[in-house]
N, CA, C and O of each residue as an XYZ file, in Angstrom:
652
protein
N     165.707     70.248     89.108
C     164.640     70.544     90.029
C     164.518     69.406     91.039
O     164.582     68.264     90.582
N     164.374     69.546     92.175
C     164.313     68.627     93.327
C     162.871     68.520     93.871
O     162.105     69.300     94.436
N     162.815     67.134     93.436
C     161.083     66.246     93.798
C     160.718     65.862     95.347
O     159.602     65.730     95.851
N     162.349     65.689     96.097
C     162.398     65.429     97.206
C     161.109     66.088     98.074
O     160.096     65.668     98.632
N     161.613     67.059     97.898
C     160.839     68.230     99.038
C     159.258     67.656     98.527
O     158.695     67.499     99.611
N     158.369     67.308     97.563
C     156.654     66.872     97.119
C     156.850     65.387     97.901
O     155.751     64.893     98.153
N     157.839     64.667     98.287
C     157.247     63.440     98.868
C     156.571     63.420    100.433
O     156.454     64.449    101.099
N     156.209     62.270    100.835
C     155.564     62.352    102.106
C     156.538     62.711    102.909
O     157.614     62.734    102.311
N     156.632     63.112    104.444
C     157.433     63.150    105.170
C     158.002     62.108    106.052
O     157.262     61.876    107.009
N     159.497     61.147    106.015
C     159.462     60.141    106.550
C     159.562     58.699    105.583
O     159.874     57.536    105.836
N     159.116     59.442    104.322
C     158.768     58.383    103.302
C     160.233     57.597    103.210
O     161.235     58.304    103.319
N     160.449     55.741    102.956
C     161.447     55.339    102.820
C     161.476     54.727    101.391
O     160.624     53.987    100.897
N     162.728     55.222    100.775
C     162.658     54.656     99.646
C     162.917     53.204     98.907
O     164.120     53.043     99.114
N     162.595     52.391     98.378
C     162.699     50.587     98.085
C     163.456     50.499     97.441
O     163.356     51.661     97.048
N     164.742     49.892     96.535
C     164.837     49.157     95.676
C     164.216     48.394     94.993
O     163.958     47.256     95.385
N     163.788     48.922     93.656
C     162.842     48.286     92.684
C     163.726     46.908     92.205
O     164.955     46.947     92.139
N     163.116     45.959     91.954
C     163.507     45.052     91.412
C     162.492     44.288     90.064
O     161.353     43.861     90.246
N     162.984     44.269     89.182
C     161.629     43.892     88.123
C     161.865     42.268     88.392
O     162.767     41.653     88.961
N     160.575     41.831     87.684
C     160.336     40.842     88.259
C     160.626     39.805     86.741
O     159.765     40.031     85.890
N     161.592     38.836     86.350
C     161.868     38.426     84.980
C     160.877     37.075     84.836
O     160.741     36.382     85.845
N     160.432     36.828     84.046
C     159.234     36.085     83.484
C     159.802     34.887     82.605
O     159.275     34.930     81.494
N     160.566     33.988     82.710
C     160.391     32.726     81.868
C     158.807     31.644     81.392
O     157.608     31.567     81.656
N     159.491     31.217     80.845
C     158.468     30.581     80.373
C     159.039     28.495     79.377
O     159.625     28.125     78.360
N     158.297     27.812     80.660
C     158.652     26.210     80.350
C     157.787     25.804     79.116
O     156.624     26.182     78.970
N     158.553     24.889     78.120
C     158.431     24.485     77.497
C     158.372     22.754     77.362
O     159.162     22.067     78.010
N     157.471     22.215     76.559
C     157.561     20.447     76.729
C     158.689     20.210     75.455
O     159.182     21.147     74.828
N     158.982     18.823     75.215
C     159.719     18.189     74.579
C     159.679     18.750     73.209
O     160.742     18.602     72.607
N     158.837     19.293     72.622
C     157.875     19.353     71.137
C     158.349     20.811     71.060
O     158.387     21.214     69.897
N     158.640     21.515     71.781
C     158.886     23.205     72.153
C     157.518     23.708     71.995
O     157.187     24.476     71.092
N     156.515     23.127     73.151
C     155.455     23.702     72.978
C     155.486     24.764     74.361
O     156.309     24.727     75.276
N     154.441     25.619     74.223
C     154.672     26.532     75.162
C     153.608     25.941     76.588
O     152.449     25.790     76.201
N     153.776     25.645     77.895
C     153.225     25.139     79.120
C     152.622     26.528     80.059
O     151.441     26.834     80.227
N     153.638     27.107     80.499
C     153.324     28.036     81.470
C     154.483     29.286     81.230
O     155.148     29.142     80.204
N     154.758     30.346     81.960
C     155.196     30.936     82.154
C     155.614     30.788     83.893
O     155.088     29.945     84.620
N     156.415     31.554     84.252
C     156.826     31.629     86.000
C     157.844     32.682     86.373
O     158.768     32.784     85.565
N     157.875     33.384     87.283
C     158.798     34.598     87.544
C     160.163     33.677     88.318
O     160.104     32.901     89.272
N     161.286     34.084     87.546
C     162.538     33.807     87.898
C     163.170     34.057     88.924
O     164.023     33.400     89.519
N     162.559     35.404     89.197
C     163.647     36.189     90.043
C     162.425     36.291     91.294
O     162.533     37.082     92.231
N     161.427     35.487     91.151
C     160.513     35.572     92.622
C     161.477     35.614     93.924
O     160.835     36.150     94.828
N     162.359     35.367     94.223
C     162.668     35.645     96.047
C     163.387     37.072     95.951
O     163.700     37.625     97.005
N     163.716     37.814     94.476
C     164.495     38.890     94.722
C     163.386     39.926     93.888
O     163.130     41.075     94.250
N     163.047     39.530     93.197
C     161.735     40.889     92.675
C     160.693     41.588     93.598
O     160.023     40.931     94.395
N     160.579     42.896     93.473
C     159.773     43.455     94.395
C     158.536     43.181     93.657
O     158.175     43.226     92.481
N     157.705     42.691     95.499
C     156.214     42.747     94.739
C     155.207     44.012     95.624
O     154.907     44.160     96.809
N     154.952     44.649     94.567
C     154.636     46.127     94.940
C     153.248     45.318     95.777
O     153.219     45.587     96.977
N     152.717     44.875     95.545
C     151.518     44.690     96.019
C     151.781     44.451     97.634
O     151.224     45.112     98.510
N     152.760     43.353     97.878
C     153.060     43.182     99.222
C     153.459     44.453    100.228
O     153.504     44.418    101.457
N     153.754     45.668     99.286
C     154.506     46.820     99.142
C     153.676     47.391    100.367
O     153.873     47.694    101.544
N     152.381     47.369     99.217
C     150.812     48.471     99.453
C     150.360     47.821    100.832
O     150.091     48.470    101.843
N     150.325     46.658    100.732
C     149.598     46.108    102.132
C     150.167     46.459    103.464
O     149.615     46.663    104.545
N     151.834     46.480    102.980
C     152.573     46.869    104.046
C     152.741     48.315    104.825
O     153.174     48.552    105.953
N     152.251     49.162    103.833
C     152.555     50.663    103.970
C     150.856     50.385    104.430
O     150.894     50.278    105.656
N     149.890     50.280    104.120
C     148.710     50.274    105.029
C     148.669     49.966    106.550
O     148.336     50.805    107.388
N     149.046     48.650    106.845
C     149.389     47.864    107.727
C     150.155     48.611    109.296
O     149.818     48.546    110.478
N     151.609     49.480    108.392
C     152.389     49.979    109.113
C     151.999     51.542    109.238
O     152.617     52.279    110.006
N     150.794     52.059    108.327
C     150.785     53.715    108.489
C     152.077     54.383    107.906
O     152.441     55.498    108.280
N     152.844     53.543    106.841
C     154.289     54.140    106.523
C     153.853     54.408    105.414
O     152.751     54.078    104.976
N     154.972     55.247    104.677
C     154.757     56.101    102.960
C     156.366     55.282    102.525
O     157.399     55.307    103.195
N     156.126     54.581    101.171
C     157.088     53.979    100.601
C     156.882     54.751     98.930
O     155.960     55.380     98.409
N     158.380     54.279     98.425
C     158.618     55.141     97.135
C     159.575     54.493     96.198
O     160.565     55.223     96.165
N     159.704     53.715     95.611
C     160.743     53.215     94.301
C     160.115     54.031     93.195
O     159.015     54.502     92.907
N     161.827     53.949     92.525
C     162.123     54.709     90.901
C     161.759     53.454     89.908
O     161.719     52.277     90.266
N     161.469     54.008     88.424
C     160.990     53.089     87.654
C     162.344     53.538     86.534
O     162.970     54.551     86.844
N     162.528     53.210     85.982
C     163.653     53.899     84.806
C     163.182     54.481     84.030
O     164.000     55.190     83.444
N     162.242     54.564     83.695
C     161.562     56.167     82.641
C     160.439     56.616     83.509
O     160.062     56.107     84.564
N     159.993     57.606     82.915
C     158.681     58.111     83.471
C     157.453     56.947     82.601
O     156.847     56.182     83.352
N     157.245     56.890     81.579
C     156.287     55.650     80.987
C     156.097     54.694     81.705
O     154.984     54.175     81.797
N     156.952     54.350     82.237
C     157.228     52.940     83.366
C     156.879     53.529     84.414
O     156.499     52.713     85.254
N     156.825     54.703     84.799
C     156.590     55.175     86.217
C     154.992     55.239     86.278
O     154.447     54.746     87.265
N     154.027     55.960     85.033
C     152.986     56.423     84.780
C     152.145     54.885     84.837
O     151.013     54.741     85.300
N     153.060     53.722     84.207
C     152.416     52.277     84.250
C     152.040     52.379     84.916
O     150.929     52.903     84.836
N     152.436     52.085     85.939
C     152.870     51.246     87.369
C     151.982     51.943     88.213
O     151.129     51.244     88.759
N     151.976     53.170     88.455
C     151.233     54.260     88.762
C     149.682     53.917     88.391
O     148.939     53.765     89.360
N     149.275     53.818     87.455
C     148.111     53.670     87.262
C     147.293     52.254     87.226
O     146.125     52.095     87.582
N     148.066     51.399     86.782
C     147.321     49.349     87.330
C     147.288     49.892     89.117
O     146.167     50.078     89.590
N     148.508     50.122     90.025
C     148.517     49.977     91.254
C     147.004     50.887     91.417
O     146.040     50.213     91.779
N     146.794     52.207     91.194
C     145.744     52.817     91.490
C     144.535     52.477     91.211
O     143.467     52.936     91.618
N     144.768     51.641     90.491
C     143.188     50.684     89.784
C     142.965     49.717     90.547
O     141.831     49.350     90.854
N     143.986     49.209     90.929
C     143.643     47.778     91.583
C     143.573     48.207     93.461
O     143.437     47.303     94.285
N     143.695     49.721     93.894
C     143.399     50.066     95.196
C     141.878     50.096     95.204
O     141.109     49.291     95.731
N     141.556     51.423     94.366
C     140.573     51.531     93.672
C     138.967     50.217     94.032
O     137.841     50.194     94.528
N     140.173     49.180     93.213
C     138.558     48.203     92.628
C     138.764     47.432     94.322
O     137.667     47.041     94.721
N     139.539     47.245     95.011
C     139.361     46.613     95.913
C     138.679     47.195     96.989
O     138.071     46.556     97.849
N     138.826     48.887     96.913
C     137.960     49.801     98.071
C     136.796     49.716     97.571
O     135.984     49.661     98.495
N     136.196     49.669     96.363
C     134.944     49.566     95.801
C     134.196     49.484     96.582
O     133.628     50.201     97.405
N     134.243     47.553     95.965
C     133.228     46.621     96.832
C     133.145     46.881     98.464
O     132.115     46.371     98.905
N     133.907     47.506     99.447
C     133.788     47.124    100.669
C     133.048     48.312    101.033
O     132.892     49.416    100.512
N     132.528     47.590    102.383
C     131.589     48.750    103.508
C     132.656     50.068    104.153
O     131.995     50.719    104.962
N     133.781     50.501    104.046
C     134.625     50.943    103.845
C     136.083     51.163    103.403
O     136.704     50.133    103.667
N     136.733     51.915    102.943
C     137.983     51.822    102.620
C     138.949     50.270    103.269
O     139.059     50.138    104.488
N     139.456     49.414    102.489
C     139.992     48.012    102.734
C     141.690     49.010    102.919
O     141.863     49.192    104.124
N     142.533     49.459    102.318
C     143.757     49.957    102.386
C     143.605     51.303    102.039
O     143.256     51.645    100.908
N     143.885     52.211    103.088
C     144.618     53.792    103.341
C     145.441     54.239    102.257
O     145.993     55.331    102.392
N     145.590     53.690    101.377
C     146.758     54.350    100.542
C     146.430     55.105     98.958
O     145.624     54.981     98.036
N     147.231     55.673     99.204
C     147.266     56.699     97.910
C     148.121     56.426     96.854
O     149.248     56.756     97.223
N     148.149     55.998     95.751
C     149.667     55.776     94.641
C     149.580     56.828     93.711
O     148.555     57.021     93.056
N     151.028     57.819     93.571
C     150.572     58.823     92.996
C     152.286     58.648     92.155
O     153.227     57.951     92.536
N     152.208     59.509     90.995
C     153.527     59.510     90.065
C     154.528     61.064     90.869
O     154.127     62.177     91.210
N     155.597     60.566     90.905
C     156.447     61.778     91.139
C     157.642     61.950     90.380
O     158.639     61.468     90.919
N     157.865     62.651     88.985
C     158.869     62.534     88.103
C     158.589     60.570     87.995
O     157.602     59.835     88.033
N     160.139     60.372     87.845
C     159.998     58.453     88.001
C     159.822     57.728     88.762
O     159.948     56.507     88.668
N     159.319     58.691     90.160
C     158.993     58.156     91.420
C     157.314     57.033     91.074
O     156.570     57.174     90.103
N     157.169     56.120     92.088
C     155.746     55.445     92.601
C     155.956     55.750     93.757
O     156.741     55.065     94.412
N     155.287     56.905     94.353
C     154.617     56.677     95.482
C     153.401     56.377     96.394
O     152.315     56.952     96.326
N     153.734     55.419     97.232
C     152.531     54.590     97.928
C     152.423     54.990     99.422
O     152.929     54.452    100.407
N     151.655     56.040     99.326
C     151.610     56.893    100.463
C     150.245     56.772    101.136
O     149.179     56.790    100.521
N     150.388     56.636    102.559
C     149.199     56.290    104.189
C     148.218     57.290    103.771
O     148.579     58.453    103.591
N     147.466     57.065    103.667
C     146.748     58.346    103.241
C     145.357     58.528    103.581
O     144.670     59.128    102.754
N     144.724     58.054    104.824
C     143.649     57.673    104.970
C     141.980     58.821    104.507
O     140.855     58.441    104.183
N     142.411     59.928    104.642
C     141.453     61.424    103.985
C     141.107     60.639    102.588
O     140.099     60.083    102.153
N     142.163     60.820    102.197
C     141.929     60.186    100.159
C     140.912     58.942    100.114
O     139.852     58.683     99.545
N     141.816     58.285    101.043
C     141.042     56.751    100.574
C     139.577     56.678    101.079
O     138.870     55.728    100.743
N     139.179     57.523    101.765
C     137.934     57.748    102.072
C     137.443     58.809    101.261
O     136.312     58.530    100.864
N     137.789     59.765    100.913
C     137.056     60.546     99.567
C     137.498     59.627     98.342
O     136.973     58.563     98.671
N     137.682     59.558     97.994
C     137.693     58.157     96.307
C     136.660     56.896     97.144
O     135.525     56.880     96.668
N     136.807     56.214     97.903
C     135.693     55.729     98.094
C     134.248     56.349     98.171
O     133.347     55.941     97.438
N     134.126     57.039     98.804
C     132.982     58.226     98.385
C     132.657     58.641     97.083
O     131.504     58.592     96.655
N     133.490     58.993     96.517
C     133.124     58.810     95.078
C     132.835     57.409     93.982
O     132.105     57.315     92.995
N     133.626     56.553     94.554
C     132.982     55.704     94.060
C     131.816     54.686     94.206
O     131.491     53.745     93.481
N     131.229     55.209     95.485
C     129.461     54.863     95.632
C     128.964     55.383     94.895
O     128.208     54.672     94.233
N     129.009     56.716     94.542
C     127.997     57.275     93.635
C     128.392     57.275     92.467
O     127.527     57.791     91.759
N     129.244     56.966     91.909
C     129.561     56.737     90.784
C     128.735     56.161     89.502
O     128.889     56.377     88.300
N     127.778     55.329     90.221
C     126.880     54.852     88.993
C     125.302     55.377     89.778
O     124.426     54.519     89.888
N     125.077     56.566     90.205
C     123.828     56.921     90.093
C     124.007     58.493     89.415
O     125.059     59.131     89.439
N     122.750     58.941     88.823
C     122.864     60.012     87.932
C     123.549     61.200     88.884
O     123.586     61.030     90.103
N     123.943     62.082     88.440
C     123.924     63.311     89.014
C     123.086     63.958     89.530
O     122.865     64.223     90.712
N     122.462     64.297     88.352
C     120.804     65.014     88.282
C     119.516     64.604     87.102
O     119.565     64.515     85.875
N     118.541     64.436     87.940
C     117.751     64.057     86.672
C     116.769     65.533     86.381
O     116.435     66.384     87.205
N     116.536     65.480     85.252
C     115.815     66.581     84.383
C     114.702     66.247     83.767
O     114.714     65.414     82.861
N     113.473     66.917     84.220
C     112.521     66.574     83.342
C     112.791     67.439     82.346
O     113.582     68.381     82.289
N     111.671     66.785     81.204
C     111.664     67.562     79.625
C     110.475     68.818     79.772
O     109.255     68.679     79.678
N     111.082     69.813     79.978
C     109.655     70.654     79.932
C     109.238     71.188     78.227
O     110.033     71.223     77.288
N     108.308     71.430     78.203
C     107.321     71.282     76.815
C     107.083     73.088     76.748
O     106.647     73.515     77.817
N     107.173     73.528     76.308
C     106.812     74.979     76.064
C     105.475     75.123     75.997
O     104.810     74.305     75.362
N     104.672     76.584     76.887
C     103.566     76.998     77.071
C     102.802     76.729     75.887
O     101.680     76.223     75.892
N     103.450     77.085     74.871
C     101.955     77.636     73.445
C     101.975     75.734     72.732
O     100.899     75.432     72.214
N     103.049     74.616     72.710
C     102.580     73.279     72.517
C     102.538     72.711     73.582
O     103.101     71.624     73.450
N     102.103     72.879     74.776
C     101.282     71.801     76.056
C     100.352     71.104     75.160
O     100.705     70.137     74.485
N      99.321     71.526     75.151
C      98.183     71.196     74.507
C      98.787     70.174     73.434
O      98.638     68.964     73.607
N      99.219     70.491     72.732
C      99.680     69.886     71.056
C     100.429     68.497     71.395
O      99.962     67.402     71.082
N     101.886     68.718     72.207
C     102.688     67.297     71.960
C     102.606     66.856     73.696
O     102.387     67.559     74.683
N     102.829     65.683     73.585
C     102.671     64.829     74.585
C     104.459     64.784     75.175
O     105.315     65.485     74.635
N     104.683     64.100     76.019
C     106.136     64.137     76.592
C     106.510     62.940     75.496
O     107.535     63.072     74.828
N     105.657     61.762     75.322
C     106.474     60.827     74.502
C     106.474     60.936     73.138
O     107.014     60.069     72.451
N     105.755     62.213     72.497
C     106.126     62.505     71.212
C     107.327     63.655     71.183
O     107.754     64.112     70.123
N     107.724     63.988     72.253
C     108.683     65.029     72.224
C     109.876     64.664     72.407
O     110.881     65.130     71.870
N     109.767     63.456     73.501
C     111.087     61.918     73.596
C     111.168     61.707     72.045
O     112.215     62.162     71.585
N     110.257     61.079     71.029
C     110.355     60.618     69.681
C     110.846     61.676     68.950
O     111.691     61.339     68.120
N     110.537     63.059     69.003
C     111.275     64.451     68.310
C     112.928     64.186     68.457
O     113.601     63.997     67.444
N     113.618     64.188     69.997
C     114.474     63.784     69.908
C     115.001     62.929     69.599
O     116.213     63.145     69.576
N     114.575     61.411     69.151
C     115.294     60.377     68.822
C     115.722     60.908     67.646
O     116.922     61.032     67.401
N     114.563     61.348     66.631
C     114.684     61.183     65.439
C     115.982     62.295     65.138
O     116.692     62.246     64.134
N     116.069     62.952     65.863
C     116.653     64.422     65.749
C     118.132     64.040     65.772
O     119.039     64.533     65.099
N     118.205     62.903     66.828
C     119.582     61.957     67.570
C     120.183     61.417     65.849
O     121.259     61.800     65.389
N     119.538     60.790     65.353
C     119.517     59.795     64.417
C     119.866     60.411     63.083
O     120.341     59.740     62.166
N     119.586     61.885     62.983
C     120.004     62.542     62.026
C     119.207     63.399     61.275
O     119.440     64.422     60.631
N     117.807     62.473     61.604
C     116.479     62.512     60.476
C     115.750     64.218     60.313
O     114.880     64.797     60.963
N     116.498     64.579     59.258
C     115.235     66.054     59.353
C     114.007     66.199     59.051
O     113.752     65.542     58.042
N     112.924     66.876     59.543
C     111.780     66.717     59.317
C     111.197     68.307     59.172
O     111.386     69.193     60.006
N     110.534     68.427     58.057
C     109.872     69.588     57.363
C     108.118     69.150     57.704
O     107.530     68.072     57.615
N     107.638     70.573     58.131
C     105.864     70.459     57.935
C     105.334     70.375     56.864
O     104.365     69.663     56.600
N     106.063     71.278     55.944
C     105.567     71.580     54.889
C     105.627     70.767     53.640
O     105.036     71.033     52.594
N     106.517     69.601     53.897
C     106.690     68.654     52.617
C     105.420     67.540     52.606
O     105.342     66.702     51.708
């Protein structure tokens, strides 16, 4: 089946390069730091994202499984995400979406303004509901003994009149 035809139009594809991770040691073989080896030849997707914002371009590297694709796919979308958050509008246009073992990091400015939109409201309720009390106990229970009906109810606790 051919994925080609679902990518953006124009989109150019990268050479992935993983990025290899050593790690220095002192005299004692204690462990100091870690540091990427292959920094002048590893792709750094991030520089990736800024760039495809920057330029209005759609970029796309393969991961070697799909697991690795779904990773990658989802930190990058988190970390667009938390950075559009905080701002007074969308900070980067882009969209990162999985295609088979594809990452694509596609211009996408509609999206990045609806997901920002959603994530303003994100922490206020939907809808709030009052508790309405049935006609024949108005009189009888109060709203905060009917809040306490439910706790107890939450909690497990059964309660009989008659005992």
């Amino acid at each position: 089946m051919r994925l080609d035809k679902h990518l953006p139009p124009n989109a150019i594809q990268i050479r992935y390069v993983h990025p290899y991770y050593e790690g220095s040691y002192d005299e004692d073989d204690n462990f100091i730091e870690e540091y990427c080896s292959n920094e002048d030849t590893a792709t750094d997707v991030y520089k990736l994202m800024k760039k495809a914002h920057k330029e209005k371009q759609s970029y796309y590297y393969r991961r070697r499984t799909q697991n690795l694709s779904s990773e990658d796919t989802r930190n990058y979308r988190h970390w667009v995400q938390s950075i559009n958050k905080h701002k007074d509008k969308p900070q980067y246009d882009i969209k990162v979406r999985k295609l088979g073992r594809r990452v694509v990091i596609e211009y996408n400015p509609e999206h990045a303004l609806k997901m920002w939109k959603m994530s303003q409201h994100a922490d206020k309720p939907r809808h709030t509901s009052k508790i309405k009390i049935p006609q024949d106990l108005k009189g009888i229970l109060t709203p905060q003994d009917l809040d306490q009906l439910f706790v107890d109810m939450d909690n497990g606790e059964r309660f009989n009149e008659h005992e």
